[in-house]
C-alpha positions as CSV (number, residue, x, y, z in Angstrom):
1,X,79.4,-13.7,-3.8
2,X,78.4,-11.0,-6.4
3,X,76.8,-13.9,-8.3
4,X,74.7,-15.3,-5.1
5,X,73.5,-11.8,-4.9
6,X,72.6,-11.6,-8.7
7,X,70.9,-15.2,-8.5
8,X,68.9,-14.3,-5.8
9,X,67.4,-11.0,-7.4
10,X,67.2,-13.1,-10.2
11,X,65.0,-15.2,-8.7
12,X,63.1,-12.5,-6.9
13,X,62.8,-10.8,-10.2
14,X,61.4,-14.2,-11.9
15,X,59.1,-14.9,-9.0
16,X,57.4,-11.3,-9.2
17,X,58.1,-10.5,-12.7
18,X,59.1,-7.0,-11.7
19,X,62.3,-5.8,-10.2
20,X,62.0,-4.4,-6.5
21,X,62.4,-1.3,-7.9
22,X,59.8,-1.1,-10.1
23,X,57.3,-2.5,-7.5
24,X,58.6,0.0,-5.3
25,X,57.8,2.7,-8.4
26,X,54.1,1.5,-8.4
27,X,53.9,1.4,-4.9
28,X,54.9,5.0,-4.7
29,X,52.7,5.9,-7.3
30,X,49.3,4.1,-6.3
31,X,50.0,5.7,-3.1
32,X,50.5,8.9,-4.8
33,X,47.5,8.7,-7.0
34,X,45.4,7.5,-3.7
35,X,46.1,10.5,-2.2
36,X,45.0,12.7,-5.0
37,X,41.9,10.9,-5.4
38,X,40.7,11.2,-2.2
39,X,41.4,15.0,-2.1
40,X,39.5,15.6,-5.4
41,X,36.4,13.8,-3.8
42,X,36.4,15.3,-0.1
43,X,39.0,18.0,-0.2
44,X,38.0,22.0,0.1
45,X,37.9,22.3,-3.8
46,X,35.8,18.8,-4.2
47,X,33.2,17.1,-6.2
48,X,30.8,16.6,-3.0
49,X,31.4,20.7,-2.2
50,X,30.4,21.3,-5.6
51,X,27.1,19.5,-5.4
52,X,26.7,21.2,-2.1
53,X,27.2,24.2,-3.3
54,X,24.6,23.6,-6.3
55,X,22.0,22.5,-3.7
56,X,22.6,25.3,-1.9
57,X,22.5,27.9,-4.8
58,X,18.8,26.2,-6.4
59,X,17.9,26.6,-2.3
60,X,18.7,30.4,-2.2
61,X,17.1,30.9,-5.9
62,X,13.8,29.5,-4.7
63,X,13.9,31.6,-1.3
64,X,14.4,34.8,-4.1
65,X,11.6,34.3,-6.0
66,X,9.5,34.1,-2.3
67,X,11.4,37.2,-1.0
68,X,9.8,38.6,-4.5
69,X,6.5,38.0,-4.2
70,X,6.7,39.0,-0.4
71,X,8.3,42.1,-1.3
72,X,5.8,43.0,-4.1
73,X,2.6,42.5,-1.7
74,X,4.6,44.8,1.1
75,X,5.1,47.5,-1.4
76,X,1.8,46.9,-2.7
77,X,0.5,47.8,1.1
78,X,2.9,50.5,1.8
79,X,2.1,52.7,-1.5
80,X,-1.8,52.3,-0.6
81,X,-1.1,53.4,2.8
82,X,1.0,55.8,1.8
83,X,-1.9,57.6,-0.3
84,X,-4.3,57.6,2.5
85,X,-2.6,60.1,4.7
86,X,-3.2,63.4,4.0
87,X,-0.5,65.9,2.5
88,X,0.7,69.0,4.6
């Protein structure tokens, strides 16, 4: 009986090459590695937040430098208006 048992995974081993237990290994492992993959692209610390996040930041630098130039021409106003009222 034991040596039915050993010819067939014998011959389960020589169809496959690999032992059930080492298909079972890569198995687990491309499953594994799958998984990590996936949460390195789309997860919360990802490469798609990251260029998200760039866009973003080159977004809020550009709105900056117009806040600036607003900012200066307000203060501009308010410093000549300022001068034209009379002191008490």
């Amino acid at each position: 009986m034991q040596d039915s048992t050993e010819a067939q995974s014998r011959e389960a081993e020589g169809i496959t090459g690999f032992s059930l237990k080492a298909l079972f290994l890569i198995l687990v492992a491309s499953v594994l590695l799958g998984f990590y993959v996936k949460v390195l692209i789309f997860g919360e610390n990802s490469f798609t937040v990251l260029a998200d996040l760039r866009d973003k930041k080159s977004g809020l630098e550009a709105q900056q430098k117009v806040l600036k130039i607003e900012n200066q021409v307000l203060q501009k106003a308010f410093f000549e208006l300022k001068q034209l009222v009379p002191k008490e």
